[in-house]
DRENDO-1510 file (C-alpha; in Angstrom, 1 decimal, always signed):
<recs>
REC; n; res; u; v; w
REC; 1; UNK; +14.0; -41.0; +16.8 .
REC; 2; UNK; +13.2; -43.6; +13.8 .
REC; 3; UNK; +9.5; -43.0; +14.9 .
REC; 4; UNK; +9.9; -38.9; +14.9 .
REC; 5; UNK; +11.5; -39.2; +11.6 .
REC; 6; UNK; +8.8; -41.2; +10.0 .
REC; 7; UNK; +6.2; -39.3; +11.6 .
REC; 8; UNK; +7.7; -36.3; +9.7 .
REC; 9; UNK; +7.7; -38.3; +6.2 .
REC; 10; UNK; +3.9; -39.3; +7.2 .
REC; 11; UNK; +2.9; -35.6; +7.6 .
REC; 12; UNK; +5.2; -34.6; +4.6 .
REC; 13; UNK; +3.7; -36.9; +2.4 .
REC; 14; UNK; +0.5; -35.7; +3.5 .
REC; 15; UNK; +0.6; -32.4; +3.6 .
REC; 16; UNK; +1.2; -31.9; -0.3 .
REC; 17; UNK; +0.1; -29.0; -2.1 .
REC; 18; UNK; -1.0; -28.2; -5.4 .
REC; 19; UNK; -1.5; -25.2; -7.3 .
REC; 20; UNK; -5.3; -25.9; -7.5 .
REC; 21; UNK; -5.5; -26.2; -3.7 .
REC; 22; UNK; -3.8; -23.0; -3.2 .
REC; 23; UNK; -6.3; -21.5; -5.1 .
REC; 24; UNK; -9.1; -22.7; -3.0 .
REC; 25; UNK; -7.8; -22.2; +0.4 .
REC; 26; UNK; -6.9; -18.8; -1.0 .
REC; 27; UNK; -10.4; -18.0; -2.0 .
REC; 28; UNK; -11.7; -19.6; +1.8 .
REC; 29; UNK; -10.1; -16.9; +3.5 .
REC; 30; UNK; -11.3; -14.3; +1.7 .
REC; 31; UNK; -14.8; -15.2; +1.8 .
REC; 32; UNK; -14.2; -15.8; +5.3 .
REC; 33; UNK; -12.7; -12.5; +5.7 .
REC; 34; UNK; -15.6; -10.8; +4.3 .
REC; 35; UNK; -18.5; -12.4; +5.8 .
REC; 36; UNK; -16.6; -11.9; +9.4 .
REC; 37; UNK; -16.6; -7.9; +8.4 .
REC; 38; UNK; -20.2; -8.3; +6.9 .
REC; 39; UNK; -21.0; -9.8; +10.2 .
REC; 40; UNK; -19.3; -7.3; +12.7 .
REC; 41; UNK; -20.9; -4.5; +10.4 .
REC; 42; UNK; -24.3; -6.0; +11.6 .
REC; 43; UNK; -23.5; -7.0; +15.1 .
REC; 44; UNK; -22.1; -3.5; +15.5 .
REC; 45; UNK; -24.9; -1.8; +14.0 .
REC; 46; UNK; -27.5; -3.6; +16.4 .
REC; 47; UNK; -25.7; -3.3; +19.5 .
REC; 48; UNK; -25.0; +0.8; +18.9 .
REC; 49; UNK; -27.7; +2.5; +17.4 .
REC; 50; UNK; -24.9; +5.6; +17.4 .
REC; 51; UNK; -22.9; +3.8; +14.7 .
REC; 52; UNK; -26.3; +3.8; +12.0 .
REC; 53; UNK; -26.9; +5.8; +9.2 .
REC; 54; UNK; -29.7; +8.4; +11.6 .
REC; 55; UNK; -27.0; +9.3; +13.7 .
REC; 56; UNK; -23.1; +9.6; +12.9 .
REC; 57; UNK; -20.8; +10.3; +16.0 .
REC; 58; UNK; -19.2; +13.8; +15.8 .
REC; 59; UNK; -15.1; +12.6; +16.5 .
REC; 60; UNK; -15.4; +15.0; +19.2 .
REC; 61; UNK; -18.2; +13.2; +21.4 .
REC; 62; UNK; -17.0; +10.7; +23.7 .
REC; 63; UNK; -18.2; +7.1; +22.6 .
REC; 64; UNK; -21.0; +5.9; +24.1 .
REC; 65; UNK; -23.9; +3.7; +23.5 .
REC; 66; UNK; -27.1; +2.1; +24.6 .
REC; 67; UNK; -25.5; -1.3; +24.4 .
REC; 68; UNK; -22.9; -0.6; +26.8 .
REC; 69; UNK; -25.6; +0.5; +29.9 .
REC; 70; UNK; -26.0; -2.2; +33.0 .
REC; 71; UNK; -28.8; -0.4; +34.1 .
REC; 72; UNK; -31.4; -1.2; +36.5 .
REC; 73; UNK; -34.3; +2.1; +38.1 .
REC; 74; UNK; -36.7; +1.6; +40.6 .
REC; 75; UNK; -39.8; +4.1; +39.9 .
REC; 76; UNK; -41.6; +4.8; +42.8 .
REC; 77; UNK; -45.7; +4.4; +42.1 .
REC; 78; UNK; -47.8; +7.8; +43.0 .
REC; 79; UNK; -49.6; +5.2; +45.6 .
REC; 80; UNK; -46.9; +3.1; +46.9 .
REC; 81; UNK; -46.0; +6.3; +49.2 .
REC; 82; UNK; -48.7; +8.3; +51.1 .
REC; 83; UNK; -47.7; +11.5; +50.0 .
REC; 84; UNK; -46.4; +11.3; +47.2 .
REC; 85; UNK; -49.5; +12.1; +45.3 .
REC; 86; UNK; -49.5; +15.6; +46.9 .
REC; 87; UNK; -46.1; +16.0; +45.1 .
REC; 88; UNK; -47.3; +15.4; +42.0 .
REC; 89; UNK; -50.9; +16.9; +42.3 .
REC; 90; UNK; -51.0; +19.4; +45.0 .
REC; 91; UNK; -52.9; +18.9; +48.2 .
REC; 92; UNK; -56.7; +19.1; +46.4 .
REC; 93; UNK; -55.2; +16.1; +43.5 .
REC; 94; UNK; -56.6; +19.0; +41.0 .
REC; 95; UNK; -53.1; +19.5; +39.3 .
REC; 96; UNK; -52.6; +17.2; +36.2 .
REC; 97; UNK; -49.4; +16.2; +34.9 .
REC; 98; UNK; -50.7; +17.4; +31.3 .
REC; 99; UNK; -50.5; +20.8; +32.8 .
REC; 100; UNK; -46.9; +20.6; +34.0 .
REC; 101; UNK; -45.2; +19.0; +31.4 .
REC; 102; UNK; -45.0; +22.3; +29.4 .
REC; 103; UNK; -42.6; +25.3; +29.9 .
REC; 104; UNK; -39.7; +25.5; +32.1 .
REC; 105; UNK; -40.3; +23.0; +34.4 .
REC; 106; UNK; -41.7; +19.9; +32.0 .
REC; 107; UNK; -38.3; +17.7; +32.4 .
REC; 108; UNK; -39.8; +16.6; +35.8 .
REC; 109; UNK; -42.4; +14.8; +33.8 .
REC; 110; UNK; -41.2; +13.8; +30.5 .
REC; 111; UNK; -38.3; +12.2; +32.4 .
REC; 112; UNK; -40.5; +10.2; +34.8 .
REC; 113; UNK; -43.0; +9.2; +32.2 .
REC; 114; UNK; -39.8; +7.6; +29.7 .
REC; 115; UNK; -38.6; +6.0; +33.1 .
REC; 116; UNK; -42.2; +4.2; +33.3 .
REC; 117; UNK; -41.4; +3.1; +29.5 .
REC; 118; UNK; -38.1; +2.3; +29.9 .
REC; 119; UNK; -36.1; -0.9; +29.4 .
REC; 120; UNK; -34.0; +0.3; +32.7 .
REC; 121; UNK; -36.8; +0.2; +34.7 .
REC; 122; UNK; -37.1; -2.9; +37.2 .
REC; 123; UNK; -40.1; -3.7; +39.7 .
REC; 124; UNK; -37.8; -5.5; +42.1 .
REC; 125; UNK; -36.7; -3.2; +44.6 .
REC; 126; UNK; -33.9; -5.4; +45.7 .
REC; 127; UNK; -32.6; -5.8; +42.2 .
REC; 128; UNK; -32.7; -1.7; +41.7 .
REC; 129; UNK; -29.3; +0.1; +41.4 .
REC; 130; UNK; -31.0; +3.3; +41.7 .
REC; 131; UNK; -33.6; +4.4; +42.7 .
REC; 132; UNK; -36.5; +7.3; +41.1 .
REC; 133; UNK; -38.5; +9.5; +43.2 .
REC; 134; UNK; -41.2; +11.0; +40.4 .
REC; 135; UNK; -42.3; +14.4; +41.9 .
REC; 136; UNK; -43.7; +17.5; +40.3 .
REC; 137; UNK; -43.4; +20.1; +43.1 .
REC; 138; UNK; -41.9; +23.1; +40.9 .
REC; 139; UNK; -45.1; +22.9; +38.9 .
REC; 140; UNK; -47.5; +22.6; +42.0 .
REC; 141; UNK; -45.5; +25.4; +44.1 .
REC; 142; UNK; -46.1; +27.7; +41.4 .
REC; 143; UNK; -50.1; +26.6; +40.6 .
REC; 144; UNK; -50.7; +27.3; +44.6 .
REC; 145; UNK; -51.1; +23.7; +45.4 .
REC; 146; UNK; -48.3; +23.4; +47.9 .
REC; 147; UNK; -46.8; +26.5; +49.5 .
REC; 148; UNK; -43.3; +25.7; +50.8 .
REC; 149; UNK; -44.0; +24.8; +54.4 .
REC; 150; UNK; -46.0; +21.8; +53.2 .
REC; 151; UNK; -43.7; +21.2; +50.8 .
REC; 152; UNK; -40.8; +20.2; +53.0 .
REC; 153; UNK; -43.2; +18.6; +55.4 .
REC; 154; UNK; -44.3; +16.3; +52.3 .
REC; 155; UNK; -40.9; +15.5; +51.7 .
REC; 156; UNK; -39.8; +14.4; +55.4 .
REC; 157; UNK; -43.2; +12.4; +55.3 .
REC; 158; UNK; -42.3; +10.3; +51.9 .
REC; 159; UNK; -38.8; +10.2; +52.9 .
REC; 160; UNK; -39.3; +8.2; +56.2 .
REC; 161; UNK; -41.2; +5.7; +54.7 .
REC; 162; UNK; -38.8; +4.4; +52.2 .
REC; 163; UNK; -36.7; +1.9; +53.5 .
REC; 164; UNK; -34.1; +1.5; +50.5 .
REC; 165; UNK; -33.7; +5.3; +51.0 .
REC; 166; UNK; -32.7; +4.7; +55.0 .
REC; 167; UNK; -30.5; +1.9; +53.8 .
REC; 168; UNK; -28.2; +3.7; +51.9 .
REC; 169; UNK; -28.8; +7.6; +53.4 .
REC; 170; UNK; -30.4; +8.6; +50.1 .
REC; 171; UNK; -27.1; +8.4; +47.8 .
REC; 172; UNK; -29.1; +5.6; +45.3 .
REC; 173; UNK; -32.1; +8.0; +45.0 .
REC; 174; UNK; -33.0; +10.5; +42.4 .
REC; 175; UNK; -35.0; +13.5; +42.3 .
REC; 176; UNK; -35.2; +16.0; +40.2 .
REC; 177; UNK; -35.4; +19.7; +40.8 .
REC; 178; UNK; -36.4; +21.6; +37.3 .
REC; 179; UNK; -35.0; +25.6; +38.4 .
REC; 180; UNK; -32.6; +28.2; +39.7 .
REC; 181; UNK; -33.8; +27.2; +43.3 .
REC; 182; UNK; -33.1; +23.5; +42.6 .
REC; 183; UNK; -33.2; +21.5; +45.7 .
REC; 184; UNK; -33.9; +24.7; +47.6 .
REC; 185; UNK; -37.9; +23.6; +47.0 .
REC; 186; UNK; -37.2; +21.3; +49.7 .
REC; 187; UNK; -36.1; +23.8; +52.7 .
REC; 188; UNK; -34.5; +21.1; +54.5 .
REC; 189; UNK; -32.2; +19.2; +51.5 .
REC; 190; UNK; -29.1; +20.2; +53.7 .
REC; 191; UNK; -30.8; +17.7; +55.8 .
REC; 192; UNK; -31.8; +14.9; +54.1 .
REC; 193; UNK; -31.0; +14.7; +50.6 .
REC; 194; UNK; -27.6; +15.7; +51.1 .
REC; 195; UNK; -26.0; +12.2; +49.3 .
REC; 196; UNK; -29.0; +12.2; +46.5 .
REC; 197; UNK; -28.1; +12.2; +43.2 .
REC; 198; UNK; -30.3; +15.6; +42.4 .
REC; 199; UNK; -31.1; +16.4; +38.4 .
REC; 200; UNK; -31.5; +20.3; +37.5 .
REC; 201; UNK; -30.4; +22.1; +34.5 .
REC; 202; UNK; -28.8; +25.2; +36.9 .
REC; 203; UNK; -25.7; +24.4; +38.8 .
REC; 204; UNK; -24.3; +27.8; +39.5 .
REC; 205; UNK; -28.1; +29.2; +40.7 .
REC; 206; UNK; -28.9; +29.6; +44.2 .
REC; 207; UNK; -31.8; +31.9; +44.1 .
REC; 208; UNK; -30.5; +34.6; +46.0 .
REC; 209; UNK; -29.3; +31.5; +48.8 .
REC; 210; UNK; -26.4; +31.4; +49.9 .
REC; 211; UNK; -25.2; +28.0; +48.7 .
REC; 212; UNK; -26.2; +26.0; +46.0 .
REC; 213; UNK; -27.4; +23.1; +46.3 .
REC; 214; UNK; -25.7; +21.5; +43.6 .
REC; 215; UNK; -22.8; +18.9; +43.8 .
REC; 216; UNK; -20.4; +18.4; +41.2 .
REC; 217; UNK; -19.5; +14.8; +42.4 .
REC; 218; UNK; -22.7; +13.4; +42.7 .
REC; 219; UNK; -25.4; +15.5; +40.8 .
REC; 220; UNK; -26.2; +15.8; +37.3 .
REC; 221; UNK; -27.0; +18.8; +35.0 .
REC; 222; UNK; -29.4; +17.9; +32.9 .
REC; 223; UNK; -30.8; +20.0; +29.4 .
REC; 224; UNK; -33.6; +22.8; +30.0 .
REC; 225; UNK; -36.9; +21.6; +29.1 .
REC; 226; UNK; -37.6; +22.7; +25.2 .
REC; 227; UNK; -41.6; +22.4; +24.0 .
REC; 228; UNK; -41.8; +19.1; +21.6 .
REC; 229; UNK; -43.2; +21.0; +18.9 .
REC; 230; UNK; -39.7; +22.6; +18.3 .
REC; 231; UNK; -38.2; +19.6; +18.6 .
REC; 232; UNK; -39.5; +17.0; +16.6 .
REC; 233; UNK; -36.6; +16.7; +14.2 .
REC; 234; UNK; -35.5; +13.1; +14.8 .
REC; 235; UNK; -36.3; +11.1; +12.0 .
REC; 236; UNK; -36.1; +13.8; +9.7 .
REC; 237; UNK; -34.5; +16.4; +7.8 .
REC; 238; UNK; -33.0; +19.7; +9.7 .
REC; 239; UNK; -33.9; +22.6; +8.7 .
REC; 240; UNK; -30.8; +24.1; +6.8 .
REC; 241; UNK; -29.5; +27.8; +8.3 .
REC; 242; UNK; -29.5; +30.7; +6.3 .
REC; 243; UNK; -25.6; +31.2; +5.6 .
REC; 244; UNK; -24.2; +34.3; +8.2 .
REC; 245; UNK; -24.0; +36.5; +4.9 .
REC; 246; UNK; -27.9; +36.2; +4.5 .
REC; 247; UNK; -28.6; +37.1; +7.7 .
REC; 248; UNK; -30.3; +40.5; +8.8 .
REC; 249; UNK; -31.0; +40.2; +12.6 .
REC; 250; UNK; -28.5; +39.7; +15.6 .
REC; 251; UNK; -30.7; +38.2; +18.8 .
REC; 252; UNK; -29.0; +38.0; +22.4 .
REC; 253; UNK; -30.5; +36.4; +25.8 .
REC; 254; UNK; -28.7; +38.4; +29.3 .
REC; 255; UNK; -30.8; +36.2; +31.5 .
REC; 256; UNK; -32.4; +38.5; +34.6 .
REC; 257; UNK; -30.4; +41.4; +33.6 .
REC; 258; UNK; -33.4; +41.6; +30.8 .
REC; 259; UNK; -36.1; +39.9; +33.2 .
REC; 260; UNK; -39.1; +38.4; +31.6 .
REC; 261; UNK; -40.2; +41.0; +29.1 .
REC; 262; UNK; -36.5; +40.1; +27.2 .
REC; 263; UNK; -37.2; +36.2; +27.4 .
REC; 264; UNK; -40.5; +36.4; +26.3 .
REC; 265; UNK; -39.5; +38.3; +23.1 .
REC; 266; UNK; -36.5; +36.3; +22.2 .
REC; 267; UNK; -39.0; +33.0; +22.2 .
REC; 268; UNK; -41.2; +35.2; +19.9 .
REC; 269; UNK; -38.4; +36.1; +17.4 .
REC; 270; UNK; -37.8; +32.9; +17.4 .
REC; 271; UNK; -40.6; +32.0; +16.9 .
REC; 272; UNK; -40.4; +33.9; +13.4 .
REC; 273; UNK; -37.3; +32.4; +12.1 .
REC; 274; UNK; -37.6; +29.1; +12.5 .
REC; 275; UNK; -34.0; +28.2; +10.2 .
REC; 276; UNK; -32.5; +29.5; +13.3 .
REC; 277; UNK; -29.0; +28.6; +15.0 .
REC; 278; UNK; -26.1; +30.5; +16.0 .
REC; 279; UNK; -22.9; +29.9; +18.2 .
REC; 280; UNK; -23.5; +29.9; +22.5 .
REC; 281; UNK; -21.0; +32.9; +23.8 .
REC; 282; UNK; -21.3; +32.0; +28.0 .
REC; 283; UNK; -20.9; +35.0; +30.2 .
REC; 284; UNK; -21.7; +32.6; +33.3 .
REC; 285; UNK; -18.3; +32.2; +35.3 .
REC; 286; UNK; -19.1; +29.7; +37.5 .
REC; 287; UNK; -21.7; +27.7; +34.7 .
REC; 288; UNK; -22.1; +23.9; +35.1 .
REC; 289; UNK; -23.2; +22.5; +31.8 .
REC; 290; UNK; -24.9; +19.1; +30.5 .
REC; 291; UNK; -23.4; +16.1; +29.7 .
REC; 292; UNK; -19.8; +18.0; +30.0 .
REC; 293; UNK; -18.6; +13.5; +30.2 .
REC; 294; UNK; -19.7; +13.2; +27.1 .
REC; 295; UNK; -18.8; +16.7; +25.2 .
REC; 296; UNK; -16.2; +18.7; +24.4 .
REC; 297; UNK; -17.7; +22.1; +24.8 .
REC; 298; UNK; -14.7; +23.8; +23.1 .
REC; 299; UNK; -15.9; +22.8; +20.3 .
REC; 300; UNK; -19.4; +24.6; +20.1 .
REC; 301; UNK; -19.2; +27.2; +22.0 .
REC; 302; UNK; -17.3; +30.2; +23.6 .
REC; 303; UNK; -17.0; +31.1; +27.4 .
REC; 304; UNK; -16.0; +34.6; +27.9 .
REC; 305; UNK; -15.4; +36.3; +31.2 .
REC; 306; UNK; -18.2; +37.9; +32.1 .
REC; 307; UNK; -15.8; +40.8; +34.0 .
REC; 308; UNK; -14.8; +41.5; +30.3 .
REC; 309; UNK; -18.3; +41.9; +28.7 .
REC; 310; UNK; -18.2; +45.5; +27.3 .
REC; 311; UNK; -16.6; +46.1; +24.1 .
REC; 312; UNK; -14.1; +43.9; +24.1 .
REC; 313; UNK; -16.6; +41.1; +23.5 .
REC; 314; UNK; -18.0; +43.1; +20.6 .
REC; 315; UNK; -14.3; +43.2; +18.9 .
REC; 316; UNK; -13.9; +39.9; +19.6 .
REC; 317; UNK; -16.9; +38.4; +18.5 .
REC; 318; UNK; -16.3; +40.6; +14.8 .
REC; 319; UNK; -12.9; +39.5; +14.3 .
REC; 320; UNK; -14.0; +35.9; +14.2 .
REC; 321; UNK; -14.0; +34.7; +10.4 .
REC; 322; UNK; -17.4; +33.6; +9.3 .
REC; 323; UNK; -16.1; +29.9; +8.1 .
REC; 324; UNK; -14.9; +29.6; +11.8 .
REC; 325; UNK; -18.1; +30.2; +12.8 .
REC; 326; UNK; -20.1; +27.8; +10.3 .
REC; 327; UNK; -17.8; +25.4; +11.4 .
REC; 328; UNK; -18.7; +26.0; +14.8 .
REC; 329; UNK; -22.7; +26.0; +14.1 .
REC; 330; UNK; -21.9; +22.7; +12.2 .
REC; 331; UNK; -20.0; +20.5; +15.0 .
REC; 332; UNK; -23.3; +21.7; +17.6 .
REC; 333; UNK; -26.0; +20.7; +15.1 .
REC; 334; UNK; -24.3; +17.3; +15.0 .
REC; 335; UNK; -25.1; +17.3; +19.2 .
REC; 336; UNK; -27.9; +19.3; +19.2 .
REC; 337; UNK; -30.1; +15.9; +19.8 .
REC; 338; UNK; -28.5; +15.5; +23.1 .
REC; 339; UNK; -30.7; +18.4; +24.3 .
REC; 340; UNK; -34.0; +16.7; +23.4 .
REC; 341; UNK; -36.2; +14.4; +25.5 .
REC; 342; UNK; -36.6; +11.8; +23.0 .
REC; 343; UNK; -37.7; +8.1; +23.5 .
REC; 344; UNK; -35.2; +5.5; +24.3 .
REC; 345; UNK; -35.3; +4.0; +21.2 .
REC; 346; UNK; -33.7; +7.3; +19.2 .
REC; 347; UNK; -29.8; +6.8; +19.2 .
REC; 348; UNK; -29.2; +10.1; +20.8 .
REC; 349; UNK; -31.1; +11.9; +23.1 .
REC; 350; UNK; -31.3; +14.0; +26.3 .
REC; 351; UNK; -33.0; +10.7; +28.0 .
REC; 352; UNK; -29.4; +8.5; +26.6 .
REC; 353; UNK; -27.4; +10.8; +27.8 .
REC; 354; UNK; -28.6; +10.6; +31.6 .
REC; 355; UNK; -28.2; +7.3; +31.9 .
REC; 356; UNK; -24.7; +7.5; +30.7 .
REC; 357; UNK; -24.4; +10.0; +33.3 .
REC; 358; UNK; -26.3; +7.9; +36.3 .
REC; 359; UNK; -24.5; +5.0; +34.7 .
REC; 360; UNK; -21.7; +6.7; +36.6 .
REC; 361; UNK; -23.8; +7.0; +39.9 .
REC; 362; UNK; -23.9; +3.4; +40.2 .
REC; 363; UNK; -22.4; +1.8; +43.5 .
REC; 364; UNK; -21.5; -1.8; +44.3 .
REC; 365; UNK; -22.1; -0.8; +48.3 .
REC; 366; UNK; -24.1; +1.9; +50.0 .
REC; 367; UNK; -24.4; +2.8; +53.6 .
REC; 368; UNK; -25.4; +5.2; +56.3 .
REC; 369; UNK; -24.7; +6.6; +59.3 .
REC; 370; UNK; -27.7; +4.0; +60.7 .
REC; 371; UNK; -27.1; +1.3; +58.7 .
REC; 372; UNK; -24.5; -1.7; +60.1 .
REC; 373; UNK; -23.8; -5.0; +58.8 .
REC; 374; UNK; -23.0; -8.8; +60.2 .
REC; 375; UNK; -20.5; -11.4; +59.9 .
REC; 376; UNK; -23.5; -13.0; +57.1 .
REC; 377; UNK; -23.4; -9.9; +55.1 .
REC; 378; UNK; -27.3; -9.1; +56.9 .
REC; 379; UNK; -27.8; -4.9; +56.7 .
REC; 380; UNK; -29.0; -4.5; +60.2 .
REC; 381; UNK; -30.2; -0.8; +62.0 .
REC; 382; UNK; -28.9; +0.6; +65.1 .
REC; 383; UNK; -31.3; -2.0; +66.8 .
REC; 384; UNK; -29.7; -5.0; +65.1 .
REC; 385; UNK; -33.2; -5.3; +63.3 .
REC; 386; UNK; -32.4; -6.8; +59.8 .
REC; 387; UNK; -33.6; -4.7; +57.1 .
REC; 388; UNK; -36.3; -6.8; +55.6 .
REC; 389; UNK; -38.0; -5.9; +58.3 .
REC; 390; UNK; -37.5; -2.6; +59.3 .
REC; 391; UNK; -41.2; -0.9; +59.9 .
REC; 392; UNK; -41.8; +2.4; +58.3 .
REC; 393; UNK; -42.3; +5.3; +59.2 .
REC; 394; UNK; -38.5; +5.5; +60.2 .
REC; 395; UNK; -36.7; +8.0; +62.2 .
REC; 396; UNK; -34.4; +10.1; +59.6 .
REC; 397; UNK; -32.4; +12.0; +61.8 .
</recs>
């Protein structure tokens, strides 16, 4: 006890405070204080490019970031697969990617060539959580240089020699199908891409089919393609709106019920008033739109029955106040960068935004209907022939 007590004295005695030390250790901890916030401003700032100055978070997107992605792609190369080419080229190789990276269908490209560029991508198949199949078949179907027959004969031919495909029945593969018909292209998807994780920017299309070919658990919607030249904002300044009391002109888009004729006028009054934006009314009942993880769509837009699209819309649509509708313009310009195909390294893009969504894809385990496993953890087929040396071409049904 004598010990304890003088122990205490010791540590009394030297523990002594004066006024002048207060002062100081007060003063440490604020300096302290500040360069720790000064330091997680920084650290912040680097690891989420969303948190900078170009690009402020709406409150009502979902937080994500670039820093946050554990990402690794496998990009399939145009000669690693004998027919792959024909995918991309047509039969003759006469179709360029140039040539198909415009228009409707241009996402097939632009997403394949920022893949190629991107930090994601690994050259290690057996490090690969996913897996990219680059193929520009809506393009070359509609330039004549694949009709569909060999188009779903080219796609049972690639398929079967793709051993990471076999292993896991297709569900870490990607391919992307840039229309209404999405994976109907491929005549026998049913068949054999029926686990894929398919990109298209129509869910509730089936081209006159009767089923879609899209799959709410597994596939993504991704944005339209929209011509670069109309989107080159990042970086700079938006053009403001003219305030809804300026305005003169009232534009509307009915999809096929005004064919091709009404599309191709709405781009060229467009086209004209380039200060454009307006609020999205949705008459599509059964729609399926992008990024719907990330974004509240509440928010931006309106979905109205489309069994209710007469008049009643009209009235509707008037009684709205016009701040309610600025505010409504406002909260989608702050997201409207989410529906360009911009490089990686621009905080918010079309390109970010998939791989928050395949993010999602990722699985610790895959397997197939042919694929079996041993007490070592080998991946064997029905032969017990472990996969490193499984011969392609392989039976896929």
């Amino acid at each position: 006890m004598g010990s304890l007590t003088k122990n205490k004295i010791s540590f009394s005695s030297h523990s002594r405070c004066t006024k002048t030390h207060q002062i100081c250790a007060l003063a440490l901890i604020i300096s302290t204080f500040i360069l720790t916030r000064t330091l997680d401003r920084s650290f912040s700032s680097f690891c989420n490019p969303s948190s900078s100055s170009v690009y402020n978070k709406p409150q009502f997107l979902k937080e994500n970031s670039i820093s946050q992605l554990s990402l690794k792609i496998y990009v399939y190369e145009e000669i690693e697969i004998d027919g792959l080419s024909e995918l991309m080229h047509g039969r003759d190789g006469k179709i360029s990617a140039d040539s198909c990276a415009k228009g409707q269908w241009g996402t097939q490209v632009k997403i394949h060539r920022f893949l190629l560029e991107s930090k994601f991508r690994t050259l290690k198949k057996e490090e690969a959580d996913l897996f990219f199949v680059p193929s520009y078949v809506k393009c070359v179907r509609m330039m004549g240089g694949l009709n569909d027959k060999e188009i779903n004969k080219t796609y049972v031919k690639i398929l079967s020699q793709m051993p990471y495909f076999r292993r896991s029945g297709g569900r870490d593969h990607i391919f992307i199908f840039p229309s209404g018909a999405g994976a109907h292209l491929f005549r026998s998807w049913a068949t054999y891409l029926n686990r894929s994780i398919i990109l298209t920017p129509e869910g509730d299309r089936t081209d006159k089919r009767d089923t879609s070919a899209f799959n709410t658990w597994k596939d993504i919607i991704i944005p339209g393609n929209v011509d670069d030249g109309m989107t080159k904002f990042y970086g700079a300044t938006l053009v403001q709106p003219l305030p809804l009391s300026k305005r003169k002109y009232l534009a509307n888009f009915l999809g096929r019920v005004q064919g091709k004729v009404g599309r191709l006028q709405l781009v060229e009054l467009a086209k004209q008033f380039p200060d454009k934006e307006c609020v999205p009314v949705l008459l599509s009942d059964q729609v399926e739109l992008p990024f719907q993880n990330v974004i509240d769509y509440t928010r931006i837009s309106i979905k109205w029955p489309s069994t209710r699209s007469g008049s009643e819309l009209l009235e509707y649509l008037e009684s709205i106040p016009d701040e309610e509708i600025e505010g409504i313009i406002a909260r989608g310009r702050q997201v409207m960068c989410l529906w360009v195909y911009a490089p990686e390294s621009e905080p918010c893009s079309a390109m970010m935004s998939i791989m928050w969504e395949l993010q999602r894809k990722v699985r610790q385990f895959h397997q197939s209907a042919e694929t079996f496993w041993l007490h070592n953890g080998s991946i064997v087929n029905r032969n017990l022939v472990e996969f490193n040396n499984w011969k392609p071409p392989m039976p896929l049904t």
